[in-house]
N, C-alpha and C positions, 0 to 999 in steps of 0.2 A: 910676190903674189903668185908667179908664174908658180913658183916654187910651192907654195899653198896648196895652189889646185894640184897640181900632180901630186901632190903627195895625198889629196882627200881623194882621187878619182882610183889611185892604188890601194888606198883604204877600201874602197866601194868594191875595186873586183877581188881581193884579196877576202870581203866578206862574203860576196858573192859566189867567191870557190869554195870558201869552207862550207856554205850553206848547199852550195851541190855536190860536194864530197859526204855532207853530212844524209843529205837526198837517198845518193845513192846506197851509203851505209845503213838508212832506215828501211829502203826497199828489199835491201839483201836481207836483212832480220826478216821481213814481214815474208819474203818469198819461201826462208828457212821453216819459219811457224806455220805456213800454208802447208808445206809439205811434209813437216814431222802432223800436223792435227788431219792430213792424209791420209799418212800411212798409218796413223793412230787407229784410224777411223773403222778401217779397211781390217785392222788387224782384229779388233773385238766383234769387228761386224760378219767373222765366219760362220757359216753354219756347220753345228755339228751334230751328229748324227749319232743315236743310240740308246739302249732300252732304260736308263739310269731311271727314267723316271716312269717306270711302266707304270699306268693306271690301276689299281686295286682296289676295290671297295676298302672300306676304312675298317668293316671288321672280319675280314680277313690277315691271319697274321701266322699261320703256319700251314705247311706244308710237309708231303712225305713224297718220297720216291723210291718204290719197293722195286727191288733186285727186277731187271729184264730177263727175260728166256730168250733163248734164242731157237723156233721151231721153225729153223730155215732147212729145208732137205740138204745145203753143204753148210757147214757151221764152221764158224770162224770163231775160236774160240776167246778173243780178246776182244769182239765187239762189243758184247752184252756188258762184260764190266767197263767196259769205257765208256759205254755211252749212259750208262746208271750212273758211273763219279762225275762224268763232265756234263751230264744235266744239272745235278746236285750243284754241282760249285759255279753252274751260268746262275741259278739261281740264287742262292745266298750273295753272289758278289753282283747283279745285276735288281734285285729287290730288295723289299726291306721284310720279307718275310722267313721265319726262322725254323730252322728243319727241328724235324720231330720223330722218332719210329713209332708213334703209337697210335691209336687208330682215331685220334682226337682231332688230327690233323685238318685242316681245311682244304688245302688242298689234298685230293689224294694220288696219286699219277702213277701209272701202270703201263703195261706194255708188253710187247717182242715183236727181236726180229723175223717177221713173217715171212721174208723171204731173200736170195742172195746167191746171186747167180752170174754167169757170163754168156754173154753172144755177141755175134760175129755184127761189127756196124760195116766196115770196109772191104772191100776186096780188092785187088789188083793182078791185071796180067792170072785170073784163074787161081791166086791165093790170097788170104787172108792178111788183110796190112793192120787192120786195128777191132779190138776188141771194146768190148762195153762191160763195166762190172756195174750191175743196179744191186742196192740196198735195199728193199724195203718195212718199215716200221708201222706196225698196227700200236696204236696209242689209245688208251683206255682213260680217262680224264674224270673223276668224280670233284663235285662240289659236295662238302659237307653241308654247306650254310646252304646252299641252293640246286635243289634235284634240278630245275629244268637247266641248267648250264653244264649238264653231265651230260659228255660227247665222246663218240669214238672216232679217230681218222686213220687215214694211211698217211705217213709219208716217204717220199723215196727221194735217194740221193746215186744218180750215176757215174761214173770217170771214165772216160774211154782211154784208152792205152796202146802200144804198140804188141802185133799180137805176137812178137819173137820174144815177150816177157811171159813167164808163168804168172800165173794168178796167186802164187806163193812171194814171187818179187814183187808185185805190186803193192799185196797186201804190206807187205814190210816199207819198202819207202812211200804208200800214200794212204795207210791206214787211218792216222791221225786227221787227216784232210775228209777222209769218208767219215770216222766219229764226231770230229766235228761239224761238219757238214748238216747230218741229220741230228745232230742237237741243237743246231739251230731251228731247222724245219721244227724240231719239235716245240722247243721252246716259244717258237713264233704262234705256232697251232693253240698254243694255250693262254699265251698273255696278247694276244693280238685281237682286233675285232677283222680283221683285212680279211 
């Protein structure tokens, strides 16, 4: 009989361990699922940022962007077409509107660079330690489908620099940084209400 109960009371905790072994093993799942439905969470829940889905009246559906001038008194002569290509392709790959050369267009978008120059922001010790190169861009803006949304602006994009660089070095390693720069300004000027 002795023999009986010890062997029911080693039943009892021998259940007893599997059932807190098993405890433990369901709390380790449930802590793993906490933390993957987490980081799940966290992961779709970024915000992202960008013009994919600019707002456009619905019939609007083409646009033109006629060659830039550049009537800046020093002229750079790689501005004007780079910033006429790299408006072209922010639009086509940021809109759903479709380029056109002919004057049917709805949008119609025009411009030059009005101005492009350097001066001195820095000095030191009686010389010159950093320069400033500003861009500026007069922007011409027609609406085909609507006269009162036909705007002109300015916009300007600056880079300061070290002033023992010529304004020929500069232009070479941060030209694409100054084209891009004011194609965004520009582009913001025209699909933006801000």
């Amino acid at each position: 009989m002795k023999n009986n109960r010890r062997q029911a009371t080693d039943d009892r905790r021998q259940m007893t361990d599997n059932r807190d072994g098993r405890s433990k093993s369901i709390r380790g799942l449930r802590s793993v699922v906490c933390g993957l439905l987490i980081i799940a969470t966290f992961n779709f829940a970024t915000c992202k940022y960008g013009f994919k889905d600019v707002s456009l009246p619905p019939e609007v559906k083409t646009f033109r962007v006629n060659y830039f001038e550049n009537r800046a008194e020093y002229k750079n002569p790689q501005l004007s077409p780079q910033l006429t290509e790299k408006l072209k392709q922010k639009i086509i790959s940021t809109t759903r509107l479709q380029q056109t050369n002919g004057d049917e267009a709805h949008y119609d978008i025009n411009g030059y660079v009005s101005s492009y120059y350097t001066s001195t922001t820095g000095i030191t010790n009686g010389n010159t330690s950093l320069n400033r190169l500003t861009a500026t861009f007069h922007l011409i803006f027609k609406n085909t489908l609507d006269d009162k949304k036909n705007f002109e602006a300015d916009v300007t994009y600056s880079i300061d620099f070290d002033a023992n660089l010529s304004l020929s070095q500069v232009e070479q390693s941060r030209g694409d940084e100054i084209a891009k720069n004011l194609t965004d300004a520009i582009f913001n000027k025209i699909f933006s209400n801000w």
